[in-house]
N, C-alpha and C positions, 0 to 999 in steps of 0.2 A: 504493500500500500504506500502509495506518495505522501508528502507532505509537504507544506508551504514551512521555508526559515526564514523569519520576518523580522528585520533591523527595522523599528521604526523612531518617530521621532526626526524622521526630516522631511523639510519641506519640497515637496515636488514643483513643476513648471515647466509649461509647455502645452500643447496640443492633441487633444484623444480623439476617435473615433468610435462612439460604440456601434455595436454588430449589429446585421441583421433581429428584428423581434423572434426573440425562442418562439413565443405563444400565435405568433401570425405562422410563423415556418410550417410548425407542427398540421396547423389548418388547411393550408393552402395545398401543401404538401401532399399531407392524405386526397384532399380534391382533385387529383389526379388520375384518381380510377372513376372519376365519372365521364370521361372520352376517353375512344378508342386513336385520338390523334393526339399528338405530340406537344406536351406541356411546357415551355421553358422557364424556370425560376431564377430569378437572379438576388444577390443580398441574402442568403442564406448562410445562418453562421453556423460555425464549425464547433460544435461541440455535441456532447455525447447523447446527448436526446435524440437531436437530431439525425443523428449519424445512423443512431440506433432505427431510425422509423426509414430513412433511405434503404436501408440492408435489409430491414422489412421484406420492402418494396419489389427490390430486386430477389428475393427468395421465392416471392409471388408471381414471378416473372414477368413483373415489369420491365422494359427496356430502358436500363437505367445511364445517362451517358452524364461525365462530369466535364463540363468545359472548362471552367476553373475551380479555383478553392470553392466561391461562394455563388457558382452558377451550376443548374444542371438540368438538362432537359429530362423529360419522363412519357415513355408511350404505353400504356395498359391496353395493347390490341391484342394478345394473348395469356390475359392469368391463369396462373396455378390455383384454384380455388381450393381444392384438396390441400392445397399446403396449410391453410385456415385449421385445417382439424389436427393437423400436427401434432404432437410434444414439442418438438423444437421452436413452432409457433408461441405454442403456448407460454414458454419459458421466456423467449424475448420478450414478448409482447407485456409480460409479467413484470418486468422491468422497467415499463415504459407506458406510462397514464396515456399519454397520447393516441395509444395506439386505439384508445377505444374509438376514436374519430375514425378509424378503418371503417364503421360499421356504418353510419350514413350513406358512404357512398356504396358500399357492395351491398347493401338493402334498395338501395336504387338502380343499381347496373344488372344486379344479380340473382336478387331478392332471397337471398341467407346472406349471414355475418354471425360472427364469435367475437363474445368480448369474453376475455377472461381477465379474472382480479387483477385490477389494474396496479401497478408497481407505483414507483418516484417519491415523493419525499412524503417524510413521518410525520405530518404536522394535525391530525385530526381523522376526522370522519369524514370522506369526499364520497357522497353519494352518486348512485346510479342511476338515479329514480326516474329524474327530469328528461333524461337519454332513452329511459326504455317505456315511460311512461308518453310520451313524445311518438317514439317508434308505435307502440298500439294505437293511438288516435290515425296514424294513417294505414294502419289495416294491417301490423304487424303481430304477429303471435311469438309468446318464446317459451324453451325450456331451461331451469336453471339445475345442473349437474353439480350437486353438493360434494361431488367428491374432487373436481377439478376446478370446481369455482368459476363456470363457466358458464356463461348464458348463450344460448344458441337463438339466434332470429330467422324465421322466415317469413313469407307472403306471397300470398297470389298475384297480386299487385298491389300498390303502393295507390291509396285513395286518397286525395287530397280533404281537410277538415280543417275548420276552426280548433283551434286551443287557447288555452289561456295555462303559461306552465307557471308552474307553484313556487318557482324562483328562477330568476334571470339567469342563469347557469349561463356559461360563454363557453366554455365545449359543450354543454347541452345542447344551446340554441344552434352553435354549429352543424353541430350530428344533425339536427333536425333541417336544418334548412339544405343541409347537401342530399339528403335524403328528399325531401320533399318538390327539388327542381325537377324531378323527371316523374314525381306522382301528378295520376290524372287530377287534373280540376286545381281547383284555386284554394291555398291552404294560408290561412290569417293565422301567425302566431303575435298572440299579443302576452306582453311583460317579457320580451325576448331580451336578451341583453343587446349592449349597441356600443359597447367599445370599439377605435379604434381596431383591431384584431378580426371583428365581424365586419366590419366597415369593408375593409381589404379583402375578405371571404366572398364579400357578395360581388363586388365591384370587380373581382376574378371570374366569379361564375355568368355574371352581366360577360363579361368578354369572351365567355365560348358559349354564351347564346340563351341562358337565363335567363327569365322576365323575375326582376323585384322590385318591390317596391317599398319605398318607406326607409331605405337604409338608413343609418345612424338616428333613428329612432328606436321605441317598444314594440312599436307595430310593426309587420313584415306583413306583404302581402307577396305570395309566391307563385304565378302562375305556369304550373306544370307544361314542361314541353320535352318533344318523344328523343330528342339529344343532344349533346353536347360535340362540339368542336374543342379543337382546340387553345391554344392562345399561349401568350407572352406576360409575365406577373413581375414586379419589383416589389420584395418584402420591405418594408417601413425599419426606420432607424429602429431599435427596441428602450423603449421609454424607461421603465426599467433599469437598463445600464445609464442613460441619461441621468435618474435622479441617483442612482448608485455614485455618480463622477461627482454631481455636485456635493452629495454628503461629503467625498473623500476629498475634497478642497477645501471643505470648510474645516474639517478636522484634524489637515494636515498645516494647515494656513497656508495654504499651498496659493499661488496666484493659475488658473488654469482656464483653456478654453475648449467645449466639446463643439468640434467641427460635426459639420452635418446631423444636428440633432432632432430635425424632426417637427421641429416647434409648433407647427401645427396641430402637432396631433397631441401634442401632451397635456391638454384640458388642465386641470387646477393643479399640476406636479408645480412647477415652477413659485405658485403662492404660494403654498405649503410649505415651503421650503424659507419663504421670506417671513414667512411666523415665526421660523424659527433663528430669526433674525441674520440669514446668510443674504447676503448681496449680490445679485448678478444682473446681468444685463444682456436681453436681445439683441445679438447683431447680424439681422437677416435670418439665417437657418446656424445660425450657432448661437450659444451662451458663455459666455465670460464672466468667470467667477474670480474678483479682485482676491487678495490675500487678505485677510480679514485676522489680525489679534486678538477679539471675541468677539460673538454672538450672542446676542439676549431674545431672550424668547419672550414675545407677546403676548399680552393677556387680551381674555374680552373684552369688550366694551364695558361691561360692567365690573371689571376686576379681575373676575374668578380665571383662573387657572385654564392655560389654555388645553383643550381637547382634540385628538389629531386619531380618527378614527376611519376606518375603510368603509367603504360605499359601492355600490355598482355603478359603472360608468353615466353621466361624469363625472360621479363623487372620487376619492381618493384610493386608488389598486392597492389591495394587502399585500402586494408582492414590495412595497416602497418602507409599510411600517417596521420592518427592522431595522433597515437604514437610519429612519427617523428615529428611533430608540436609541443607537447608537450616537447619531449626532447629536443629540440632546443630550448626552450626558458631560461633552465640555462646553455647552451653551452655560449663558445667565439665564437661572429662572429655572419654572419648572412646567413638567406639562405630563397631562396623564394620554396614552396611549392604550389605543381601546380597540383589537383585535378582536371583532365579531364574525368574522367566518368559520376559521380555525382556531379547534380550541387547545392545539400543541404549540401554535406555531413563538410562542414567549416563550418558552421554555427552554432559550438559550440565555437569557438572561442570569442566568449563574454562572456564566463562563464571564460576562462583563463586571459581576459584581465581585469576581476574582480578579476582577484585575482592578480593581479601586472602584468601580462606579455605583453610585448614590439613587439603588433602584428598589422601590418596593412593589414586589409582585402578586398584586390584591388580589388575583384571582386566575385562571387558564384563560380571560378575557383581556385582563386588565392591566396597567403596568403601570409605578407614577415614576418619574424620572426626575432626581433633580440635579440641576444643571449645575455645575462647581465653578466653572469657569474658568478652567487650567490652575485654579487652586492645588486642586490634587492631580496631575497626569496619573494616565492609565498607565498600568504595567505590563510590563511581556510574559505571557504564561503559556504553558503549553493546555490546548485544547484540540477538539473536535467538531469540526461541521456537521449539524446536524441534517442541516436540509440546504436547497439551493440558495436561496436569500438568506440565512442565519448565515449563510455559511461566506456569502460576500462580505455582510452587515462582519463579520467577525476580521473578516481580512483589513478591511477598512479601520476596524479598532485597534490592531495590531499595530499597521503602518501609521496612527497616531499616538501610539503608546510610544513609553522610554522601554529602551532594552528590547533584548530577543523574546519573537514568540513562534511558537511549535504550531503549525495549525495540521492537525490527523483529520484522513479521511476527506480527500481534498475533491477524491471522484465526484462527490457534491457541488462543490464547483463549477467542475470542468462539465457536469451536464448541463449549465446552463449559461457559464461564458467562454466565450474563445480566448486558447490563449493567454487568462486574462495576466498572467505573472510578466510575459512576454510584453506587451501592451504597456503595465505598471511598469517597465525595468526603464521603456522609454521616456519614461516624464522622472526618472531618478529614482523610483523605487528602491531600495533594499531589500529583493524579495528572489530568493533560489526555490527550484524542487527539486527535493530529492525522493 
């Protein structure tokens, strides 16, 4: 097993790029067995999730060709379907949460799909329901195999239906609407989610010949049509590593600027971040984050302690509040942090409060943080990533801490940024793996 050796405690500067979006990749990606002609993806980052649902692909007998690192065409004009029922299917695909988006489009090109227990990080309870629940309203039936954990989908055909799902799920709504472009008649999902991620899903399937309607809103209107072509897609900077760059500037006092960030798309990340009293400035499609010697964190209007909680798009992505936890802890001031998705995903919070930081942990929800203000710097301890974002949020604390830190289990990581040691070493990082 690898590990990240992290001198921190010095100031970075210079210019980042971050990667293709993991969470658009994963989508678009799988969208590629719904035509029998040739997909081209470009901005696709290199890391282990990903890599893992390409090999998928190509197991499935996909025609998988790589033109560069972060480009690669895809033609599903001959699948292995039988490969679905596998063991060895089953085992990658165990691995890798993503893969349940396999199921949308082979329910519509194919009409059977397998999802099995889906793998990726330890952070809670990530239901199935809204996915298979979804799948039945357009005329799907399933079997669930308790002894492989397996749900098996099929259908005579895919009937187009009103739904209303019971939570905005974003690989839910996915699955369902890649499913739903090629069922007969006209299918309304309303409380669909509408991030950024689904934006780029539809506006993909819009270009090999899907009718939708309503995108970047709750409402979708989907009119079913008998196939898809195929087309040309550029995945979106990934927002994500965006507010990952600005946490790691403000915490290293670092002066830094994220080229090609996406600005567009990054809805309230950017205020969020100025609550927490960091500085930066729009210029064009990048952000410039000056060096800053503290940050003081805002209160309400009314006084009370600022609140920094996850929302479904536009509100604030769970995948940012570690970050913000992190960062908050050499701001001025204090502020409670309030993880209502997952109820694992705080539970790194013992590894920060090892290394000095001023964190009470009210609940599997809740976290208050209060900000010392480089009163106390953090220290170098040797730890463990537990999941993909605890496991950046920790790297980020390391390269602001004094002295060495050990970070185990770095695979975490490496599923969900590229490179990133490689990346950090160019703005002056202090960061090997071994």
């Amino acid at each position: 097993m690898s590990v990240f050796e992290v001198y921190g405690g010095q100031k970075l500067e210079g210019a980042i790029t971050p990667q293709g979006a993991k969470n658009e990749a994963l989508q678009v990606i799988s969208a590629v067995l719904l035509s029998s002609e040739t997909v081209t993806i470009h901005n696709i980052p290199d890391i282990l999730d990903v890599n893992l649902l390409i090999e998928l692909l190509h197991e499935m007998k996909v025609q998988v060709t790589k033109l560069s690192r972060h480009s690669y065409s895809f033609t599903a004009n001959n699948l292995d379907e039988n490969y679905l029922t596998s063991e060895e299917f089953s085992k990658k695909a165990g691995r890798l949460r993503g893969s349940v988006m396999l199921a949308g489009p082979m329910l519509a090109r194919f009409k059977k799909a397998y999802i099995h227990k889906p793998g990726g990080d330890k952070i809670g309870r990530r239901r199935l329901d809204t996915h298979i629940i979804g799948f039945e309203k357009l005329g799907v039936k399933f079997d669930y195999n308790t002894n492989t954990s397996c749900f098996q989908l099929s259908t005579q055909k895919l009937t187009a239906t009103d739904m209303l799902l019971d939570e905005p799920s974003v690989t839910g709504t996915a699955n369902i609407i890649m499913a739903a472009v090629l069922a007969e008649g006209v299918t309304t999902i309303y409380n669909a989610a509408c991030e950024p991620y689904i934006q780029q899903l539809c506006k993909m399937l819009i270009n090999m010949g899907a009718k939708i309607e309503g995108v970047g809103s709750n409402l979708l209107k989907i009119y079913g049509v008998n196939k898809l072509s195929g087309t040309e897609h550029t995945i979106l900077p990934d927002m994500i590593e965006t507010g990952s760059f600005i946490g790691l500037a403000a915490m290293t006092q670092s002066e830094l600027t994220i080229k090609n960030a996406g600005v567009n798309h990054l809805g309230i990340i950017p205020e969020k971040f100025r609550q927490l009293g960091i500085k930066l400035e729009i210029r064009e499609d990048d952000i410039y984050i000056p060096a800053q010697d503290n940050y003081e964190i805002t209160s309400h209007l009314d006084g009370g302690i600022l609140t920094i909680y996850d929302h479904p798009w536009p509100g604030f992505t769970p995948d940012l509040l570690s970050i913000v936890l992190v960062v908050a802890t050499q701001a001025i001031g204090s502020v409670l942090v309030h993880q209502k998705m997952f109820e694992s995903r705080l539970f790194f919070v013992d590894k920060l409060i090892d290394m000095g930081a001023q964190i009470i942990l009210c609940d599997p929800h809740r976290a208050t943080v209060i900000g010392l203000g480089r009163r106390n710097k953090l220290r170098g301890i040797t730890m463990s990533s537990p999941d993909i974002r605890a496991g950046q949020a920790l790297l980020i604390a390391a390269l602001s801490a004094e002295g060495k830190s050990i970070i185990q289990n770095i695979e975490q990581i490496d599923r969900g940024y590229q490179f990133i040691d490689e990346r950090l070493r160019s703005i002056g990082a202090n960061i090997i793996r071994k």
